[in-house]
C-alpha positions in Angstrom: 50.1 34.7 49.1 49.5 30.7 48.2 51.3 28.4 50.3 51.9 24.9 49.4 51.2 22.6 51.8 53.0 19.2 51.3 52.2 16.3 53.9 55.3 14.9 55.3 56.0 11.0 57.0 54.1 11.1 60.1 56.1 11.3 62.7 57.7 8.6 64.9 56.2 9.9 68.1 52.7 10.1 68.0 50.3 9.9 65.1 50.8 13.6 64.0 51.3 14.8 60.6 53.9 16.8 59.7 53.3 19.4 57.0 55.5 21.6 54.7 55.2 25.2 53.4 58.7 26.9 51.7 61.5 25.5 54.2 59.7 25.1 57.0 57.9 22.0 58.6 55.2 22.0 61.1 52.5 20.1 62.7 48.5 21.6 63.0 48.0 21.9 67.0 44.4 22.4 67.9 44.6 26.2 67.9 48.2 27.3 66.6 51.2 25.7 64.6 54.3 24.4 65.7 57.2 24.6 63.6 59.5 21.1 63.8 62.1 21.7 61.2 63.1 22.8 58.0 65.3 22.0 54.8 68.5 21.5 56.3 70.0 23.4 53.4 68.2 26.8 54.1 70.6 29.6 55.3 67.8 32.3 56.4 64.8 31.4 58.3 62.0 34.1 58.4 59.2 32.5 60.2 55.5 33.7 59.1 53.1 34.9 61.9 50.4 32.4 60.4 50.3 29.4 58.6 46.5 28.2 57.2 45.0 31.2 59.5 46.4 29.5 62.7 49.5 31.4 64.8 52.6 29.8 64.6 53.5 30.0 68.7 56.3 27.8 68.7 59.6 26.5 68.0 60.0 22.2 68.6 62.6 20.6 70.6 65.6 20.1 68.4 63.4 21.7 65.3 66.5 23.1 63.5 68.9 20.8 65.2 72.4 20.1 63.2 71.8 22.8 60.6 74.7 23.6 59.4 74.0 26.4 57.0 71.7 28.4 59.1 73.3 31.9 59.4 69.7 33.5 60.6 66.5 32.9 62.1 63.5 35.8 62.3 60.9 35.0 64.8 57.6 36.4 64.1 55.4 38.3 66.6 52.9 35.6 67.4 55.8 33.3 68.5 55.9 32.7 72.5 57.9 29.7 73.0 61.4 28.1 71.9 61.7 24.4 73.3 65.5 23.0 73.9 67.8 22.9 71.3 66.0 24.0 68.9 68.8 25.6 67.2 71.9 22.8 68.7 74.6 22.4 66.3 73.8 25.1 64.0 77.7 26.4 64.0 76.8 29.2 61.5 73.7 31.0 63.3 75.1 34.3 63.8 71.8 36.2 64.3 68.5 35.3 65.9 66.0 38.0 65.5 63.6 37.9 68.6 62.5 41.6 68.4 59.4 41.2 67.3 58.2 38.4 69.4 56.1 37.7 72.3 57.8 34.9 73.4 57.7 34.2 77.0 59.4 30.9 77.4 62.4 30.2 76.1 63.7 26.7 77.6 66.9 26.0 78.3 70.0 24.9 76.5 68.1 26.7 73.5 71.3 26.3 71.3 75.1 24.5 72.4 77.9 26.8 72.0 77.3 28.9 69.7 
């Protein structure tokens, strides 16, 4: 499998780079990757164990934030975290698939109301 790998704006806080591969964004941590977002427009989110031979480990505060057309999210076994409100606003998320995962910390206020 070939992933593109776009870079993004560099993000407001810091002087990280934000990168893209399919409909996922994510930033290059020393030793794993952290997903920040995503095309607003996706409706399934399957997220891949690796990304450029690194574990993706976790999921950004307010990474999929406002995404209205999300109806699923797959987490992948290397993932261990979920920061707040990762998935706030997303009114169509109807399943998040966690079965898989190691995640040990999942923060609170995760999602609002779903």
């Amino acid at each position: 499998i070939i992933l593109s790998i776009t870079p993004l704006q560099a993000l407001a806080s810091g002087n990280t780079t934000a990168y893209q591969s399919g409909d996922l964004y994510y930033e290059i941590k020393l030793d794993h990757i952290e997903i920040v977002g995503g095309a607003e427009s996706a409706t399934e989110v399957i997220v891949p164990a690796t990304i450029e031979e690194l574990p993706v480990t976790v999921i950004a505060q307010n990474a999929f934030n406002g995404h209205m057309f999300l109806t699923s999210f797959t987490a992948p076994s290397t993932l261990i975290h979920i920061s707040k409100w990762a998935f706030r606003n997303c009114s169509q998320l109807q399943t998040v698939d966690l079965s898989g995962s190691a995640i040990t910390i999942i923060s609170r206020f995760v999602t609002k109301a779903l």
